[in-house]
Structure formats: C-alpha cells, structure tokens
N, C-alpha and C positions, 0 to 999 in steps of 0.2 A: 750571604745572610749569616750574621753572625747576633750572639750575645754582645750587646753593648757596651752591657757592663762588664760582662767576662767569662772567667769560669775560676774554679777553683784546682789549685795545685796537683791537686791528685786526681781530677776527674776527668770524665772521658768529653772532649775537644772536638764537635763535628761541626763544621761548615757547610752550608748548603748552595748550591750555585743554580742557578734558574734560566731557563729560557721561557718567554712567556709564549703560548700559544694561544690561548681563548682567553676572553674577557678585553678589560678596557685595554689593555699594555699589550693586545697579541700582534701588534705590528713591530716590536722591540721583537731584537733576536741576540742570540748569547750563545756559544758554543765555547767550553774551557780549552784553555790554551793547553800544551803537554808539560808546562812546569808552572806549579804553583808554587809558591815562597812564603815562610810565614817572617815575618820581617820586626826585628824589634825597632821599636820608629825611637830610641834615646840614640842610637847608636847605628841605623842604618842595618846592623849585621844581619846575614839569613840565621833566622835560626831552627826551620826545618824546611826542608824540600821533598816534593810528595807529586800526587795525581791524583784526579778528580774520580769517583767512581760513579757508572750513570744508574739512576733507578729505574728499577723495573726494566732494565733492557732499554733506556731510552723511552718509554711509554709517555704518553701527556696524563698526567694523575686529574681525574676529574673533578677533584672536592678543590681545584687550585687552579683547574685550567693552565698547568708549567709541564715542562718536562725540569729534570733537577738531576745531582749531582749531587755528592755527599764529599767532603775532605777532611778528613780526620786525621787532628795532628795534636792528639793524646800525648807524642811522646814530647809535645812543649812541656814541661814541669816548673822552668825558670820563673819566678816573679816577675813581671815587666808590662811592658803596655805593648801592644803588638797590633799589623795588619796582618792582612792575606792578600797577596799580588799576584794575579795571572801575569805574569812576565810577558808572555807573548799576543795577549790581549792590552795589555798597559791597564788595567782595571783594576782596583780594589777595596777591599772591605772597609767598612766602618773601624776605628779604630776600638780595641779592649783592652781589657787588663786581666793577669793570670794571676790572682794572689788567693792567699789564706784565706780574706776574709772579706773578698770583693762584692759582698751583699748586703753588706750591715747596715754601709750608707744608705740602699734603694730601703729597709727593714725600717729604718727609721722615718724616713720622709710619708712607706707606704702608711705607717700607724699615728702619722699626726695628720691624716686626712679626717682621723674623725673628731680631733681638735677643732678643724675649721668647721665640722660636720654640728659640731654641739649646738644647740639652741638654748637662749637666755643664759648664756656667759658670755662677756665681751673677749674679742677678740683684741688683747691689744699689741703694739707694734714690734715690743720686747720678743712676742712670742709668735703673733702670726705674721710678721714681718709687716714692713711699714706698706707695703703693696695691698696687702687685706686688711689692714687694720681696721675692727669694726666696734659699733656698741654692741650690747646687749639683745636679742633679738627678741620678739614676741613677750615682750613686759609690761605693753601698756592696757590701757581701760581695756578690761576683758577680751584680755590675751591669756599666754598661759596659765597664769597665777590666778584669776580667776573666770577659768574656762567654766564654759555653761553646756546645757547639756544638747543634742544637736536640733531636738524639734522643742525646746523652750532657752532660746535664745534670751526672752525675755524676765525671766523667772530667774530672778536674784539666789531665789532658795537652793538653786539648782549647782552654782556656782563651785569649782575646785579649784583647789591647787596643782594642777601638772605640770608644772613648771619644768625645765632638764630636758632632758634626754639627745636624740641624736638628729637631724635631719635624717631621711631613709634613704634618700637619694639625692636627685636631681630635684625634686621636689621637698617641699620642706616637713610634711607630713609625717606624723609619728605614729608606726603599728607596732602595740602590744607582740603578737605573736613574733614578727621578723625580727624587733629588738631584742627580744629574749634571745635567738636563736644567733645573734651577734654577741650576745654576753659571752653564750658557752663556747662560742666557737673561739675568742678572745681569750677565756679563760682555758682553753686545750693549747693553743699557742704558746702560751704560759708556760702551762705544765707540762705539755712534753720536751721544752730545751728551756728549763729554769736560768741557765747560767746564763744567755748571752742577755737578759732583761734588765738592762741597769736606770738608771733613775736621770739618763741625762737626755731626753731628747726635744729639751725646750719649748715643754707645757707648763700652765704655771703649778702647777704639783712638784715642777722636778725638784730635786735637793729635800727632798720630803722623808728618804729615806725607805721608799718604797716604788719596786719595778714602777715605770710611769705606765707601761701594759694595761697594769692593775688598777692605776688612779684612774686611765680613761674607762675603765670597765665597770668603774662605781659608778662612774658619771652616769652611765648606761641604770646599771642597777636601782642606781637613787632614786631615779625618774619610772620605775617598773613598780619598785613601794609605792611612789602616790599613785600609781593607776589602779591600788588594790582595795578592794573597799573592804568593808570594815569583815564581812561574812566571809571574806575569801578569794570572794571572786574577784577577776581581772576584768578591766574596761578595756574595750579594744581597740580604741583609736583618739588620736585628738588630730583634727583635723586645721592646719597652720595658713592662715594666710603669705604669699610669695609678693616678695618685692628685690631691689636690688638696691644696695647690699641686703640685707636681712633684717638690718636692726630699721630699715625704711619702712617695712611692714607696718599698718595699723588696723588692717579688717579683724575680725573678735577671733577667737583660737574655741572649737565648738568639743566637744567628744563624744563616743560611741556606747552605749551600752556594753554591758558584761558579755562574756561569753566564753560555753565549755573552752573552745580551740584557745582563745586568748589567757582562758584559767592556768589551760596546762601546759602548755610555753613558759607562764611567765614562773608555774608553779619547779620547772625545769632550772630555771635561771637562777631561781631564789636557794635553790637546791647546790647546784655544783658552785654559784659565789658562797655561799655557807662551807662547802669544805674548802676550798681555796684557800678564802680568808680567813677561815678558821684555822689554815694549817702554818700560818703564818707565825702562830705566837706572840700575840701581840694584843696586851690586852684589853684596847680600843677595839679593833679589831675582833676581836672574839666575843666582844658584845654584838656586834654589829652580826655577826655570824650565827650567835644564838637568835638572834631576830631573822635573821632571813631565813632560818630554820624552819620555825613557826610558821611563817608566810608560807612557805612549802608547805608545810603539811596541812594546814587548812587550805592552801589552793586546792592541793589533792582530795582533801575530802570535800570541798564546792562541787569541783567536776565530776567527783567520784555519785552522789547527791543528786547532781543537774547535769544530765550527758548529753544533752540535745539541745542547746541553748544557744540558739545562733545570731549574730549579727552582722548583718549585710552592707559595706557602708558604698559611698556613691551608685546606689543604685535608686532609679526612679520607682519601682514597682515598688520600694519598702520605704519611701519614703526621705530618704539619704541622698540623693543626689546630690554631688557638688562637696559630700565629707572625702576629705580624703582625692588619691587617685586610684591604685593601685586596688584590686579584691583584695581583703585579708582573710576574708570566711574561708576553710575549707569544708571538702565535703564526708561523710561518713569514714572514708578508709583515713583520711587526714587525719581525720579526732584521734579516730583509734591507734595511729601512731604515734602523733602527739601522746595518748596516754600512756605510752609503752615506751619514750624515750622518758617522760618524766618518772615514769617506775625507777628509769635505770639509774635515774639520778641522787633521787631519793633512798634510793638502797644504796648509793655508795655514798651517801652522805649518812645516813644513821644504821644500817645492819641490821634493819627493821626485816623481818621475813616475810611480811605481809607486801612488802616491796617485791622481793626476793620470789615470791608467788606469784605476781603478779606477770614479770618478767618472764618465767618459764611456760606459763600458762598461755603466751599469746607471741610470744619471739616465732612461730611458725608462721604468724600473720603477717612478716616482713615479705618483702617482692624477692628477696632472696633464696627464702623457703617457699611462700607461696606460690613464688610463679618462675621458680629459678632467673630473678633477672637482677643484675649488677652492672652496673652505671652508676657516675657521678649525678644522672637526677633522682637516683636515688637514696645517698649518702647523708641525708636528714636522719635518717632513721639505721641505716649500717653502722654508722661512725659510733652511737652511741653502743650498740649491740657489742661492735668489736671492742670497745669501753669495759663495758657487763665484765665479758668474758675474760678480761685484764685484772679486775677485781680479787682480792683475797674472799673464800665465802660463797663466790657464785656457783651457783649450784651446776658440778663437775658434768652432768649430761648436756644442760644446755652451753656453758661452757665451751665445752667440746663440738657440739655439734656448730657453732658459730665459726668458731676456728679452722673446721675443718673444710665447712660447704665456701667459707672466702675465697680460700686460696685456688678453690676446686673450680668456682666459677671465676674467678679473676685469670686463671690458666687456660681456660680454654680456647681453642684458634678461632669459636664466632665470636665470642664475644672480644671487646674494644681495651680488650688488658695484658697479658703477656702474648695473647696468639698476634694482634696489631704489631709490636715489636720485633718478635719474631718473622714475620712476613713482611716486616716493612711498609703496612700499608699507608703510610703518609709519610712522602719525601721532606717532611720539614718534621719528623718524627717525633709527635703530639698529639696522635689519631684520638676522633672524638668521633662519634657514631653519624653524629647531624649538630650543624651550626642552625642554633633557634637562638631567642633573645635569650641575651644575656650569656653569646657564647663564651665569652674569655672566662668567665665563672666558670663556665664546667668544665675548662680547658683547666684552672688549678683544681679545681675537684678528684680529676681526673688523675693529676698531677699527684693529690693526697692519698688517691688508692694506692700508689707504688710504694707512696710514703708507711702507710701505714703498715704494710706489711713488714718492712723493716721494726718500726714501732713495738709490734708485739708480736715478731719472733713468725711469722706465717709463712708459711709456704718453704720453695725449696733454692730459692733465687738469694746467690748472694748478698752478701751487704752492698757489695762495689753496682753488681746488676740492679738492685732495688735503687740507690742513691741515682744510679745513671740514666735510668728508666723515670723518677721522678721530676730529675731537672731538667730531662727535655722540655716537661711541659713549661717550664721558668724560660728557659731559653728561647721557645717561641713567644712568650707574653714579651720580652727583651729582647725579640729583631728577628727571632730564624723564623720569618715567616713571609707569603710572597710581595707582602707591603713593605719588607725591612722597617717595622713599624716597633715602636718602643711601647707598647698599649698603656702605657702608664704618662701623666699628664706632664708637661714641663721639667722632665728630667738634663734638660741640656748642662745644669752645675754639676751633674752627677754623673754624667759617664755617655749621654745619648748623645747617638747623632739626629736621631730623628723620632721624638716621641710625638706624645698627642699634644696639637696643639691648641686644640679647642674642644668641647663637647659638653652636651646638655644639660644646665644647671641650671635655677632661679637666679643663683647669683652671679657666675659668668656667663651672663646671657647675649644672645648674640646681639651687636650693635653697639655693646657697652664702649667706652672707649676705653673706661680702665681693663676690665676683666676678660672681655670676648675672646683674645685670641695671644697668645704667647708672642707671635710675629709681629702683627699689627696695633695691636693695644700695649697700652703703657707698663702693664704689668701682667696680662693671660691669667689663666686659671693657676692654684697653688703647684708647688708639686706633688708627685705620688698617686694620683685618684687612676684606680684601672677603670678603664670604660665599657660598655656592654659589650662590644666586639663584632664581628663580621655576620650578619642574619641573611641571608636570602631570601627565606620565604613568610619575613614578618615584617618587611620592611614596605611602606606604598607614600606616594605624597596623599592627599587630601581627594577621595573619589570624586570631585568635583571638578576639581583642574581638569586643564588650565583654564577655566573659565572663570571659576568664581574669584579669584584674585590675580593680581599682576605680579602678585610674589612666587607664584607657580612658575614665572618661564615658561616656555613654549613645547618641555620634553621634564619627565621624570631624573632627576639628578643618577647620572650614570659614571661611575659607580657611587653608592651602594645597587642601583638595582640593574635587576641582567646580570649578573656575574657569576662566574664562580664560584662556590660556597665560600674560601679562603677571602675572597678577593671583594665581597659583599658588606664594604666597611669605607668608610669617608670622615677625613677628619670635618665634622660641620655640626654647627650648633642650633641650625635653624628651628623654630616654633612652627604653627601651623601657617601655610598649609604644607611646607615640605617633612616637617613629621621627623626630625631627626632622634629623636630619644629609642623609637629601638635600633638603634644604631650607637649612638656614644652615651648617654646617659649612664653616670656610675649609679652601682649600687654598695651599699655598703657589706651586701651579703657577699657579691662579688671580692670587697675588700678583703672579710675576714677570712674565704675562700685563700685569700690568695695570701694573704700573710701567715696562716696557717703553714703553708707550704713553704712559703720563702725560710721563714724560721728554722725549718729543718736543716737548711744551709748555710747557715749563721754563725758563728762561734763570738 
C-alpha cells in the first residue's frame, strides 16, 4: 500500500504490506518476500533494496483485521515514478511518483469540488468539463431567488432572495452554521501557505487576478449576506429540492428561521472574510471588507441580545419535517463555543478588547481545559483558540496557557497524537481513536493537529517529525490503507490506481447512466470529492429488509458491514433501502478538512 500519488523529495517513504486476517479479504494470504525493490518503472533500474519490517511482532491489528509490515525507503530522494516489488513474491505496488511538488495537481482538482458544489451558477463545459456540464440550478418559480419561508409556503410577503452558496453535501441543502465554518476553514487554507494559491484552476473567476481559493470563498460568503436579515441575525437553513443533474430540480427552495447558533457562525465567517480581504489591498475589496465587518458585529450583538434562539429544522415535533436533512441546531455547549470562536475572530479582525474579554473569560470552557480532551472532533473550536494565541495583543496568560496545554495533551501516550506514533498503534500509521461517520474527516483533522503544531511553533517535535507525522494522515486518504483505496473520487488522470468510483450524491446517483459510476457510466462522478470513509458502527440497510423491498437482497451488503473498522467501507451509491450515504456520501466539511491539510504540502 502505498501513496498514489507520491511523496515529496525530502520526506519520510513508508510502504505498508498486509496480510489480511478478519473481515471480508481474510481468506487472501501475503507474507513478504526477503527482498524488496523499489524499481524506477522509465528505466527498469533498482533504485533501493531493503526488507519489510513486521508490526507489532506480527500481531493482527484489530481496527483492520491485517497483520502488516512497514518498508521504508526514505533514502529514494530522485524525482521519478516508481513501484515496490516483492521480487520473491512477483507482486507489486501501485505505481507513484517522488517529486517537489507531487500534490498541487490532487490540491487543485480537491478545491474545484466546490465549483461543481455551487448552486444557481451554471456549470458550463469550458469549466466543469463537457461530462458535467449543467444549467443553473434552483432558479426557477420559487426557488432560491425567491425562497419562501418553510410553514408559509404560500405567502408571497414571506419571499427572499437566497440565491448562491454551496450544495452541503451529497444533498443539495444549504446550512447557515456548516457554510460558515467552510468559509473559515477555506479562508486558513489561504492564509497559512499564501504562495502556492495562484488564479489558474479553471473556475470561471480564474485570470481575475485573485487566488481562485478566495473567489470560491466569496461564493460562499455572498450567499451567508443574503441569509442575514436586516437586525443581524442569521437564517439557518434554505432547504433545496434534489434532482439529477441539478439544474432538473423544480420543487420550491423553503428557509428556516433565525438563530443564536446560525448568528454566530455566520457572525465568524463575516469576521475572518473581513480581514482576508481586507488584507488584500484592493479597493473593491476593502469595501466589500468594511461590510462584512459590520455584518460581524451586529451578528454579535444579535446573539450577544438573543442567546437561546433555536431552530430545529427536519424535525416533526417542531413542525419542519422534510427542511433540510441533516440537524443544524446544536445544543447549549455548541452555542457557547460557537460564541467563543466568533469572539476569536472578531478580536483579530478589529482589536476590539471587548472581543479580547471575551475570549479569556471563557477559553477554559473548551474540552481542552474543561475536560483535558484533544481530538480531531474537537478542532471546531481548538483550531480557532490556537489562532487567538497566534495573534499580536492576545492577552499573554491566556496566550500561554493555550500554547502550552496543546502540545501537553497532543503528547501524551493515551491520547491519539504523538504517544499513537510513537507506539505505532496503527500499521497503516493514521491512528484515529474510533471510525464514526464521516471518518476520512477526522482522519485529515487529525492529520491538521501535527500540522498545526509546526504552524505555530508548539511543542518539542521537529519540523521534519511534525511534517512526517501530518502526511501520513494524506498518505492513507491516498492508498496506505487496507482497501489500497485512493478516498478521493475519479482521480485515475491524476496519479490513482484505484480511487472512488462512485458514492452518494443527488447528482451522481446510482443508475444514472451518465454519472453513477467512473467504470460503468459514461462519465462517473467529477474528480476530487473525498468521501465519508469506513463506519462500522453507523452503518445498517433499511430495519425492514429484506422484506419490505426486493432492492434489499437476501443478506446486508458485506462489506461495509461486519468488518473491521478499517475495512467498514464500500465503493456504492445506493439510496434506500441499502442506506449507503454513511458510508460514501461527501461532505464538504470533510473537503475543507482535508485541503486544509493537503495545502501544507504544496508549494
């Protein structure tokens, strides 16, 4: 199992070799041969010879049901495209490549997913390729543009302009709170490696003379202004009708009421795009900057004003069934981090002390301080904190104490951060605590706590240790993992042997002939989209199977279920009754997740 697509020049090279034991594959057996070759395939030559080392003594790792082998062949440094050959097995690896800048192509393909992701822009062929070329989506007779409100359907008075923003997923629906939280994470992307974001990656923005990063990220933003009404407050949902392609869509586009959680998200968003683009110099831009200023600071003082203002959308008890999919509400501790990330935003966009207050007064309330726990489901609210603490101005105790308790609990051997690497607790070396929905998110989340510690200077861990420790988590989203799977949609142009070849969309739905499936269908899904990734214990068909339909089959689809936590993954698109969205369904939080991370290896 290797990277795909590669690795970079100077970093550290591990190969992973597997015998499978448990799950669907444990009648396959593998045992390394005594010479492995890493072989440059222009030229045939060997160009390192080595041995396989076994994990754990040979043990069967239970999160994978393999036993594994590690072959680390670091001292490749040459440019070139290369395998790995068991000589004595006749078996080998997927092919890669070792260069400078072997990730820019995946960097690009991953961030024009939310190109195809936008709603009410056309798609057209120049840009999304003649395979997706689409109209416009959700523009017609109350649709976005004029969305109504979701229990007066009828009531003209009621009517907005929503028009924009991103599809959230596999579904076409648009939440307030998660779009915000795709802005900022877009806009950190940005800002922590400026140089590699150039203006060509064939949206139609590019040649505009600004990172294309940054144009999709307005897109984003554009569409958070119309959901803010005039007091301040954020609306938290506009609920999309799904067809295939998108622009087929014609049921009404509804939206959700105000609320604190969706205020201070979006009051977040409007915050760190204000300094961005404000830092840009540019004085289109710098208007544009002073207004989402304002939008910040009255979102703030909405929520600050109405701190318990909730709206519950698909749910029957409140009346919403059918807005939406996904819950947007959160609960009590939610709010109150939501208001403690938008603090942190807000004080590094104007230097306001009352930010700055705010922020020291309640940074004990993270899971960090309050309850000593650091994980990637927790980096909502860390990422920003270790932000704070980055700040010119932040006040030197809390500062300090952020700084310090990171590195303190990201070091330690229970928890899933430097003590996992150190112990080696995962032969495909990407340890994550538990595979739930949406694990490949928290596998780059995970990926970004190493990162970030390089970021801003923490801890005691080289640069080279931090960088190597980050991109394993890349390396297994890119193959070192026990499906040799590339979690990323239709990369075959770009470097895979074997990525996703399908998975749950509205628009590449299964049966489609155009879009369903990469192999079978005339054109599969775009490329780049990461998918939820391997669940064990969220995954079921329909409790009614196999009875209530003939689409059931006679047995639950094995794998994803039964398996291994690793191995708890299936490329398949299916609807109900077999229930495949938590399993491949992307999300785009996942996205920014994971281009967040890629980016750090970019140049």
């Amino acid at each position: 199992m290797v990277d795909q697509f590669g690795y970079l020049t100077s970093q550290q090279k591990v190969a992973v070799l597997r015998d499978p034991v448990d799950g669907y594959d444990g009648g396959d057996a593998y045992t390394p041969g005594a010479t492995l070759q890493v072989v440059d395939t222009a030229s045939s030559t060997v160009a390192f010879t080595g041995t396989a080392a076994a994990w754990s003594a040979g043990a069967t790792d239970a999160s994978s049901g393999d036993r594994a082998w590690s072959f680390d062949f670091s001292a490749v440094t040459t440019p070139g495209t290369y395998e790995i050959v068991d000589v004595d097995r006749n078996v080998r690896s997927a092919r890669f490549t070792i260069g400078a800048n072997v990730y820019r192509p995946v960097l690009v393909q991953a961030v024009r997913t939310f190109f195809y992701q936008r709603a009410g822009h056309a798609k057209a062929a120049q840009f999304a390729g003649a395979g997706w070329a689409d109209a416009a989506s959700h523009l017609g007779p109350l649709q976005d543009a004029n969305a109504r409100r979701y229990n007066a359907p009828g009531d003209a008075s009621t009517e907005r302009d929503l028009h924009g923003g991103w599809y959230d997923a596999g579904d076409y629906n648009k939440y307030t709170s998660w779009a915000a939280s795709y802005v900022v994470d877009l806009l950190h992307a940005y800002s922590e490696n400026k140089a590699i974001w150039s203006d060509d990656f064939n949206i139609p923005e590019s040649g505009n003379g600004v990172p294309d990063v940054l144009d999709e990220v307005k897109w984003g933003l554009d569409w958070l202004v119309r959901m803010q009404n005039s007091d301040g407050s954020a609306l938290s949902i506009v609920g999309l009708a799904s067809a295939s392609p998108p622009s087929s869509a014609t049921a009404p586009s509804l939206y959700g009421d105000a609320s604190t959680s969706a205020t201070l998200a979006a009051a977040a968003a409007y915050a760190h795009g204000a300094k961005v683009f404000g830092g840009l110099n540019t004085p289109a831009f710098d208007t544009y900057a002073a207004d989402l200023t304002q939008r910040a600071k009255k979102a703030w003082d909405w929520a600050n004003a109405n701190p318990d203002v909730l709206f519950y959308n698909n749910d029957s008890s409140r009346g919403t069934a059918g807005l939406g999919a996904g819950q947007q509400e959160t609960d009590d501790n939610g709010r109150a981090q939501l208001k403690l990330v938008a603090a942190v935003y807000l004080y590094a966009l104007t230097g306001d002390a009352a930010y700055r207050s705010y922020v020291d007064a309640h940074y004990t309330e993270a899971p960090m301080f309050a309850s000593w726990w650091l994980s990637p489901f927790t980096a909502g609210v860390t990422r920003p904190l270790l932000y704070y603490a980055s700040l010119p101005g932040a006040t030197a105790d809390t500062a300090n104490a952020i700084r310090s308790r990171y590195p303190q609990l990201w070091a330690r051997d229970d928890y899933s951060g430097w003590g996992a690497v150190k112990a080696q607790r995962d032969p495909y070396r990407a340890f994550v605590n538990d595979y739930t929905w949406g694990s490949n998110g928290t596998k780059a989340l995970a990926g970004g706590m190493f990162a970030d510690e390089g970021l801003y200077g923490l801890g005691t861990h080289s640069a080279a240790e931090i960088a190597d420790a980050g991109a394993a988590y890349l390396h297994y989203l890119h193959g070192v993992n026990p499906l040799g799977k590339v979690y990323l949609s239709n990369m075959g142009a770009y470097g895979a042997t074997n990525s996703v070849d399908q998975f749950f969309h509205s628009w590449f739905v299964d049966g489609s002939a155009l879009w369903d499936s990469v192999k079978q269908s005339t054109y599969g899904p775009p490329p780049g989209f990461l998918v939820g990734g391997p669940n064990p214990s969220q995954y079921d068909w329909d409790g009614r199977c196999p009875g209530i339909s003939p689409q059931c089959g006679s047995a639950r689809p094995t794998p994803p279920y039964g398996q291994p936590a690793q191995k708890a993954y299936k490329d398949f698109n299916t609807g109900w009754p077999l229930n495949s969205w938590p399993i491949t369904e992307n999300s785009n939080g996942y996205q920014t997740a994971y281009i967040r991370l890629l980016a750090r290896y970019v140049k």
